[in-house]
ZAMITI-835515 format. One record per residue: x, y, z negated of N, C-alpha, C in turn; residue in three letters. Coordinates in steps of 0.05 Angstrom, whole numbers, padded with zeros to 5 digits, always signed. Example, Ala and Ser with C-alpha at 12.3 -4.5 7.8 and 13.67 -1.06 7.14 Angstrom:
// ZAMITI-835515
+00264-00114-00156+00246-00090-00156+00264-00066-00156ALA+00257-00045-00142+00273-00021-00143+00258+00001-00157SER
***
This chain:
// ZAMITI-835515
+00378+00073-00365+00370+00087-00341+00365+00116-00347UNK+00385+00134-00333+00375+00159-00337+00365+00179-00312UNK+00348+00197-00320+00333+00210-00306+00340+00241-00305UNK+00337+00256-00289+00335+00287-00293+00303+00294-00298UNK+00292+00286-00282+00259+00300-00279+00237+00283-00306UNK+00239+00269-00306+00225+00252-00334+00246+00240-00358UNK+00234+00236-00380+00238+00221-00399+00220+00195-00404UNK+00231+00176-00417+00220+00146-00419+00230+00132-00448UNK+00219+00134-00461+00219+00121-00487+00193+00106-00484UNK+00211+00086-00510+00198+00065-00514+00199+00042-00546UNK+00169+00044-00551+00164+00036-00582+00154+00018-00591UNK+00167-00016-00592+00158-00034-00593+00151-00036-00563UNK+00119-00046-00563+00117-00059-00540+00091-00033-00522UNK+00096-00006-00529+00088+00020-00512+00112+00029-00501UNK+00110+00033-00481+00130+00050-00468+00112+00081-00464UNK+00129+00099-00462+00116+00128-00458+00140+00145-00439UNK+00130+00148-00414+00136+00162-00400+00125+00199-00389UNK+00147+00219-00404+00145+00238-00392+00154+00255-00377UNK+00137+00274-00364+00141+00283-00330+00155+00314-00340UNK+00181+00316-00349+00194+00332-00361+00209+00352-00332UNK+00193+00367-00329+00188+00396-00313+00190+00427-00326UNK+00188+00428-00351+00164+00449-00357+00162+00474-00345UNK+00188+00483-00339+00195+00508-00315+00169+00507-00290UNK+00167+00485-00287+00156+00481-00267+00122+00471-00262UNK+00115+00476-00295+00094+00466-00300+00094+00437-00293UNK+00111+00422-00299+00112+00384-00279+00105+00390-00256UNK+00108+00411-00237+00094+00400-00217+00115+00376-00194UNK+00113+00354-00189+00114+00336-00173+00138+00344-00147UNK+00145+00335-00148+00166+00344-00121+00179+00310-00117UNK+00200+00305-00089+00201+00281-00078+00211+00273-00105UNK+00240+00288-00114+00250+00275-00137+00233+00264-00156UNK+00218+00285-00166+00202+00271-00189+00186+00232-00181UNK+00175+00238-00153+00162+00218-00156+00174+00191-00146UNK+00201+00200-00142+00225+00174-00132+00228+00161-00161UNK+00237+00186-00181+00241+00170-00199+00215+00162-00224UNK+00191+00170-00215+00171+00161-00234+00166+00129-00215UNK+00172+00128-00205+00159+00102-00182+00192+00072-00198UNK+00211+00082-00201+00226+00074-00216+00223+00066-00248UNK+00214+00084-00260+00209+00081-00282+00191+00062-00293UNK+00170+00069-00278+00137+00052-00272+00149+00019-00268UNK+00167+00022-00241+00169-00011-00240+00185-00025-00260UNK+00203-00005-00277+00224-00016-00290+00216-00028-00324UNK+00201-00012-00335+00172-00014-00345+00157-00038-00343UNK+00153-00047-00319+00136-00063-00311+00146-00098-00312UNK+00163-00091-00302+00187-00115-00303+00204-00121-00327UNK+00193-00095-00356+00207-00104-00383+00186-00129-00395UNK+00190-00152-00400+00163-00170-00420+00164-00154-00443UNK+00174-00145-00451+00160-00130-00486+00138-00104-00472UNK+00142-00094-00452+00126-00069-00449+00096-00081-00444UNK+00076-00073-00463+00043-00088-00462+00034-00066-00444UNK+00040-00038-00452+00023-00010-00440+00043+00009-00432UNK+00045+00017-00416+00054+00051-00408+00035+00078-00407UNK+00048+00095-00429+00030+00117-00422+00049+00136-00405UNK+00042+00163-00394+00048+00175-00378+00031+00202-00387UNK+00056+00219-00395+00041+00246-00400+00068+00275-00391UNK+00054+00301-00394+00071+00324-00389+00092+00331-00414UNK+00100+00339-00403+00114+00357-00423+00110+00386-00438UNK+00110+00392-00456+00110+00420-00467+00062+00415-00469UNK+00058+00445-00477+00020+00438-00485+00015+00447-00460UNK+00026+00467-00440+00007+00473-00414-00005+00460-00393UNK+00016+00434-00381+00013+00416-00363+00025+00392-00365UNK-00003+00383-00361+00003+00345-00349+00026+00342-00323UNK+00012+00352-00302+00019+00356-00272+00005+00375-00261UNK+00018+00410-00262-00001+00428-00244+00000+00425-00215UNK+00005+00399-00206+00009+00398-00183+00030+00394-00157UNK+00027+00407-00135+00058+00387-00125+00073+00419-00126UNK+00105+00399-00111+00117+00427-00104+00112+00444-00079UNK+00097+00460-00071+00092+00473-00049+00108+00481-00035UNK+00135+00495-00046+00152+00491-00026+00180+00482-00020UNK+00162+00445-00025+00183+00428-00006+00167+00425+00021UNK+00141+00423+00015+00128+00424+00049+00115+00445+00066UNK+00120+00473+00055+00105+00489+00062+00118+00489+00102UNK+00130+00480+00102+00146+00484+00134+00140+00459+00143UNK+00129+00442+00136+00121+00405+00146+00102+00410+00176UNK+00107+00397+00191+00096+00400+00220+00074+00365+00211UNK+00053+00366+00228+00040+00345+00225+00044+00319+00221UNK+00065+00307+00238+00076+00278+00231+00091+00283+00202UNK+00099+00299+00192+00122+00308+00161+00104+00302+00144UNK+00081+00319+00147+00056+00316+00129+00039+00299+00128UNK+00041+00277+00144+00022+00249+00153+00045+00230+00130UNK+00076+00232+00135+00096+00216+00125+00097+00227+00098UNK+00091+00256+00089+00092+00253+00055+00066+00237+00041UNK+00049+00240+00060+00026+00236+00042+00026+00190+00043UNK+00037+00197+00056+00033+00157+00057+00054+00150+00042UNK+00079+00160+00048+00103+00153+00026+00091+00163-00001UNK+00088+00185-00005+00080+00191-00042+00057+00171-00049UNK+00034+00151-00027+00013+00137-00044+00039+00107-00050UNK+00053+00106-00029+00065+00075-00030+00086+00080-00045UNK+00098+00095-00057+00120+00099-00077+00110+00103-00100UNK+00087+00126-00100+00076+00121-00134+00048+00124-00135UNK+00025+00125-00119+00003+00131-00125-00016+00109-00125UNK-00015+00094-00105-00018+00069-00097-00002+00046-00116UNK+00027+00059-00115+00038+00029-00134+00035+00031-00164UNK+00020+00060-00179+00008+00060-00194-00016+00044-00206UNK-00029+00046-00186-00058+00035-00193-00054+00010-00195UNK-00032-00006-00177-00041-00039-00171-00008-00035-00194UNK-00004-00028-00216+00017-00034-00224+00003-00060-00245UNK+00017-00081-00252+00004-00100-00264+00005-00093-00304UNK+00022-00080-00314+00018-00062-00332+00004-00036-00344UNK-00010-00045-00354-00047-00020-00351-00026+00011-00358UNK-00032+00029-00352-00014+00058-00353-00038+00074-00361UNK-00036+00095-00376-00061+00109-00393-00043+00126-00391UNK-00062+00148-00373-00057+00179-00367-00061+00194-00394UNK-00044+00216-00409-00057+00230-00436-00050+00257-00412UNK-00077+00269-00412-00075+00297-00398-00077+00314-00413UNK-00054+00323-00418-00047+00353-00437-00051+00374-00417UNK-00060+00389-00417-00059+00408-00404-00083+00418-00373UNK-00057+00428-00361-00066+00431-00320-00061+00403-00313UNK-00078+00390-00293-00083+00365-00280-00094+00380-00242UNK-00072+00389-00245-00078+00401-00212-00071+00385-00195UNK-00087+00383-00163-00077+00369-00145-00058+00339-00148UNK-00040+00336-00146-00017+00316-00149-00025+00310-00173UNK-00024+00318-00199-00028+00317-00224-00053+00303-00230UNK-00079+00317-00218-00093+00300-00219-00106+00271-00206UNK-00088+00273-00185-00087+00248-00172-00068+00224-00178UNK-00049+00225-00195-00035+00212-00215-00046+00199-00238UNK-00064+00217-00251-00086+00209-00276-00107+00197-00265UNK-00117+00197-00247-00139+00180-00216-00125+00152-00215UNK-00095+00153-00207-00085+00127-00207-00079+00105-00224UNK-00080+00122-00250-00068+00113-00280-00099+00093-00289UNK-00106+00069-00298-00128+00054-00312-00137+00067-00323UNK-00139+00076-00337-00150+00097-00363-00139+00127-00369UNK-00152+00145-00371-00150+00168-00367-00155+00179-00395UNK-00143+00197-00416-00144+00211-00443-00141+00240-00427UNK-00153+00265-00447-00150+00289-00445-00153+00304-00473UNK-00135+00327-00471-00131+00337-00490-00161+00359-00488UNK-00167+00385-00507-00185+00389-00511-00189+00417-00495UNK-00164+00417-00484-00155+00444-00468-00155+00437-00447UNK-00150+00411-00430-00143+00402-00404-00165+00423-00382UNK-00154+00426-00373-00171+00434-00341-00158+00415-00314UNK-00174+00408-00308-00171+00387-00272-00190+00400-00253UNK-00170+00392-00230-00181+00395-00208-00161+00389-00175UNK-00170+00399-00159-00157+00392-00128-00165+00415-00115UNK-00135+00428-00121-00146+00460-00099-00136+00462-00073UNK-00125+00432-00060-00107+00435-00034-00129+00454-00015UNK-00159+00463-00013-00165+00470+00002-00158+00503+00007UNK-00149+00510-00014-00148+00541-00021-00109+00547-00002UNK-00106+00514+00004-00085+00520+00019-00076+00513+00050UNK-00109+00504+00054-00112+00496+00087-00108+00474+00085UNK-00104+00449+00064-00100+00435+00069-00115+00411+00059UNK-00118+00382+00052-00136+00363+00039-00117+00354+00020UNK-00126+00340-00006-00106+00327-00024-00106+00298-00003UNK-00074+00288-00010-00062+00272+00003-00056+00243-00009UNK-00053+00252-00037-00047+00230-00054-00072+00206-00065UNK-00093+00202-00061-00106+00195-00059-00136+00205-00072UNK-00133+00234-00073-00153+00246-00086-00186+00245-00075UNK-00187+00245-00045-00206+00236-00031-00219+00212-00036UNK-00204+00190-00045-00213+00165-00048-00223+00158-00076UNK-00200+00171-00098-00211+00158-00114-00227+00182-00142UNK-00233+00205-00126-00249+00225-00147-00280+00216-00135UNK-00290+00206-00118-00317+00199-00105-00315+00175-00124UNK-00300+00155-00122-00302+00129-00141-00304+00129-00171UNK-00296+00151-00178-00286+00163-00215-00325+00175-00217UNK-00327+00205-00200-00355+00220-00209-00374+00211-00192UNK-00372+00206-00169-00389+00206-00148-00384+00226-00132UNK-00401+00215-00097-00392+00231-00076-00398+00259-00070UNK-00425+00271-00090-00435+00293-00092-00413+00315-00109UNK-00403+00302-00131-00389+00324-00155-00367+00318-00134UNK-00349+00294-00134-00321+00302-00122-00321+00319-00096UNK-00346+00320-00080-00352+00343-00054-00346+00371-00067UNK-00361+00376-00085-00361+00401-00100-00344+00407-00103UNK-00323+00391-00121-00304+00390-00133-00276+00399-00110UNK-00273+00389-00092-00259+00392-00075-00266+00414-00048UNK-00290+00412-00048-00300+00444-00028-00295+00461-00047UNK-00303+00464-00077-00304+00495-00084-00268+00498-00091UNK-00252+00474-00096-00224+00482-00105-00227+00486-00143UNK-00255+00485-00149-00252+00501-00175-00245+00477-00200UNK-00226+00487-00219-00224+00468-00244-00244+00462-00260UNK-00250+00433-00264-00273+00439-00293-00252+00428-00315UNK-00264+00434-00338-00259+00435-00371-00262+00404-00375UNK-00241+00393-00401-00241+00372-00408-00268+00357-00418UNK-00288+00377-00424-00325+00367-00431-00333+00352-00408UNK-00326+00363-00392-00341+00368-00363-00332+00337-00349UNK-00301+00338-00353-00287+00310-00341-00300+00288-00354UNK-00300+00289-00385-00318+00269-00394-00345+00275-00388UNK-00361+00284-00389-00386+00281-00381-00385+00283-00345UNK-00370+00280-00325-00372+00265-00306-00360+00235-00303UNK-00347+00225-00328-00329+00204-00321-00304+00201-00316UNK-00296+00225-00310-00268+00223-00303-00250+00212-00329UNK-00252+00216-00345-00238+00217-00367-00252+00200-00388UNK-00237+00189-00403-00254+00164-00417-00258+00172-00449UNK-00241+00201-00461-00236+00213-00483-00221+00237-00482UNK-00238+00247-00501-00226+00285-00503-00219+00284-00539UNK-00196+00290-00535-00183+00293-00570-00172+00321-00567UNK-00159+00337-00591-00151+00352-00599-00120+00347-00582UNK-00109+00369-00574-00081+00359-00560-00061+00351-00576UNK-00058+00366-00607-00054+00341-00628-00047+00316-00633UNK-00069+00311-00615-00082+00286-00629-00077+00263-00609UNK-00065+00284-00579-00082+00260-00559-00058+00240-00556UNK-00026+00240-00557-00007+00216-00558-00020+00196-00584UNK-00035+00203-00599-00029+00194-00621-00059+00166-00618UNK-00070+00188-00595-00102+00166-00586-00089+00149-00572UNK-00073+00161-00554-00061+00148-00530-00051+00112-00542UNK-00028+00116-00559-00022+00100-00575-00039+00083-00585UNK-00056+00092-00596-00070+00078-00612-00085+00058-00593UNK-00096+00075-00567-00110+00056-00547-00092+00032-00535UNK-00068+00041-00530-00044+00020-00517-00044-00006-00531UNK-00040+00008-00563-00030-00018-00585-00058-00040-00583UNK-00077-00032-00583-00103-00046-00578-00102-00064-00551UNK-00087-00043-00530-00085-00070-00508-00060-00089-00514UNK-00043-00078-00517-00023-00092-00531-00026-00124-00543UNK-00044-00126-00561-00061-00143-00570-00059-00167-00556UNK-00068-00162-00537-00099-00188-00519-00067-00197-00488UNK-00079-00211-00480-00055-00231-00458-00043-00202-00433UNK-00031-00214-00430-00009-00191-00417-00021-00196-00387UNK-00018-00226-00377-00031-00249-00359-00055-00239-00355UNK-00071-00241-00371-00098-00229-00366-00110-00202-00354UNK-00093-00192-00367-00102-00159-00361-00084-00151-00337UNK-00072-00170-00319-00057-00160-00300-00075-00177-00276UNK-00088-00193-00285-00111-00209-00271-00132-00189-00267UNK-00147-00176-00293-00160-00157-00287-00165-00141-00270UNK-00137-00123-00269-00139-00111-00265-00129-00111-00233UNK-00124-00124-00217-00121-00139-00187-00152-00144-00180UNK-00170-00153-00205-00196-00161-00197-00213-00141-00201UNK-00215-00121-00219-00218-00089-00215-00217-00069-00182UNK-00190-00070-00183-00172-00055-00163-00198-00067-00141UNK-00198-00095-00131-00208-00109-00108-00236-00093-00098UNK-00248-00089-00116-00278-00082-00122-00278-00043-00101UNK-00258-00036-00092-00253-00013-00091-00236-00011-00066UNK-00227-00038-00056-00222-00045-00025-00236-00056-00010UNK-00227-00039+00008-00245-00042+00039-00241-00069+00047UNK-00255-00086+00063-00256-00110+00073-00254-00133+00047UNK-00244-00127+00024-00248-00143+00006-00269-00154-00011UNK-00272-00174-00010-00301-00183-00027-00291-00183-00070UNK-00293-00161-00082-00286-00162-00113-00297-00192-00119UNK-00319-00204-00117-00333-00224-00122-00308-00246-00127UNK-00305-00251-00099-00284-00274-00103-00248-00275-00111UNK-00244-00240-00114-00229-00243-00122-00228-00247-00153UNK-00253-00241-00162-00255-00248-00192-00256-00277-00195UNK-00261-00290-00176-00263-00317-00183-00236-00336-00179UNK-00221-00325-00169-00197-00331-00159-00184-00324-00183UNK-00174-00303-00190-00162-00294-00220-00167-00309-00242UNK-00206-00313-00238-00213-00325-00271-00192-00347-00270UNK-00202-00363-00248-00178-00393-00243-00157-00398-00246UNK-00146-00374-00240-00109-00370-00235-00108-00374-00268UNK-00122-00357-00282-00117-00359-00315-00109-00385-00326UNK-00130-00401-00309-00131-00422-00332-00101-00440-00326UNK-00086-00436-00315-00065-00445-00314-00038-00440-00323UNK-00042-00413-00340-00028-00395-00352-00024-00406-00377UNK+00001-00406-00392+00005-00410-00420-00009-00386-00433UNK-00014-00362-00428-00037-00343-00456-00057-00356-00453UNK-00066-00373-00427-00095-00375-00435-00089-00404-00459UNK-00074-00421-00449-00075-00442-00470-00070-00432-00499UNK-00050-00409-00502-00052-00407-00524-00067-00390-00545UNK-00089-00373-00520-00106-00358-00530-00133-00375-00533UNK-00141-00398-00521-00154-00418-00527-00148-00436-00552UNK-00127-00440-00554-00115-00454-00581-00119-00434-00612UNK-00115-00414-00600-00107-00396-00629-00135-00391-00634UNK-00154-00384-00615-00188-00390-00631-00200-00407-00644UNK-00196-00436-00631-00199-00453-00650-00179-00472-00669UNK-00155-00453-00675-00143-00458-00702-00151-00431-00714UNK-00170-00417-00710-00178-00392-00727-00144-00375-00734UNK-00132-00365-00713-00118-00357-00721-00111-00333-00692UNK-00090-00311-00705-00088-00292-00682-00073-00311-00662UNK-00079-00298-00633-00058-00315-00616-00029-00286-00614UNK-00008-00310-00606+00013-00297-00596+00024-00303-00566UNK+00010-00284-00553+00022-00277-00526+00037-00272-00513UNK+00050-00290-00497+00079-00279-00485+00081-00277-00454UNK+00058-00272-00432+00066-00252-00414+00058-00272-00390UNK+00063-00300-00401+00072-00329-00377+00035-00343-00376UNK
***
């Protein structure tokens, strides 16, 4: 499968997808996210792939954001239809993707950018990164689900801030609000990235796609998380990882997981 706007390699059982822009700082445009929403599912639907990471290209940017002008001329229904197509093509089918995806934010994490790494399970940053959501500085609100899920990441007070003032904070800052789960050297940070994947890599494929449906739930409206955790635990036990992750403990031995 080939791409113009990203690259997708893949090493053993990580896949690593990047948002290969640099002209453009990555910023996001329809193409990019037609074919990141491809990649993601294609990815998803390989059984060897345990983790996907998802990072920028070049040290300046992750994703500085979208392209401004593919919609600077969008009349209200245009701009009601990008913003619901870009969550159901990749922002949304990010989060509920059943393969955990770990954002490494090199760089700018603007707007789009950082509502991508919002979508992604786990979030890495390099030691340079700056984030933020400046759609207001353009009359407008972030669209991609930045409203929803920066109040759920810091809380409703900092993401207010965060989004009234437009202003970026520093990769310290993301971790010590939560956003971000680790700050490495930019160095360093594919190499954390990796390292965190191969760890999930590890443990049932089945499981962590259970999880994370019973995660996700906890964070929808009308949904009770409760029972969908109880529903999942159940679904497991019917699963060959669980039998054979139950077996391989008490033959004291690693289990080998295959996906079913």
């Amino acid at each position: 499968m080939s791409f113009e706007n990203i690259l997708v390699e893949k090493s053993n059982t990580v896949a690593t997808i990047t948002i290969n822009r640099p002209t453009k700082l990555n910023a996001l445009n329809k193409a990019t996210i037609q074919e990141l929403h491809e990649a993601f599912k294609a990815c998803n639907e390989d059984l060897e792939v345990r983790a996907i990471i998802i990072t920028g290209s070049g040290e300046k940017a992750f994703v500085a954001g979208a392209d401004i002008s593919e919609f600077a001329s969008f009349d209200v229904s245009q701009g009601a239809e990008l913003a619901r197509k870009g969550q159901e093509v990749l922002f949304d089918f990010v989060q509920n993707l059943g393969t955990p995806v770990i954002a490494a934010v090199n760089g700018f994490a603007l707007g789009g950018g950082l509502e991508l790494a919002m979508a992604s399970h786990i979030r890495l940053a390099s030691d340079n990164a700056k984030m933020g959501l400046p759609e207001v500085t353009l009359g407008v609100i972030p669209g991609y689900g930045g409203t929803q899920r920066l109040p759920q990441l810091v809380g409703k007070g900092r993401a207010n801030e965060m989004i009234m003032t437009a202003q970026m904070i520093d990769a310290q800052t993301a971790l010590n609000y939560g956003l971000v789960n680790h700050v490495v050297a930019q160095s360093e940070l594919l190499e954390k990235a990796n390292e965190l994947a191969s760890k999930i890599a590890k443990n049932s494929p089945m499981a962590i796609s259970q999880a994370i449906k019973a995660v996700n739930a906890n964070f929808t409206d009308g949904i009770n998380g409760f029972d969908v955790e109880i529903d999942r635990f159940g679904f497991c036990f019917g699963t060959e990882d669980f039998k054979e992750g139950t077996t391989a403990f008490l033959e004291k031995r690693k289990a080998d997981f295959k996906g079913n």
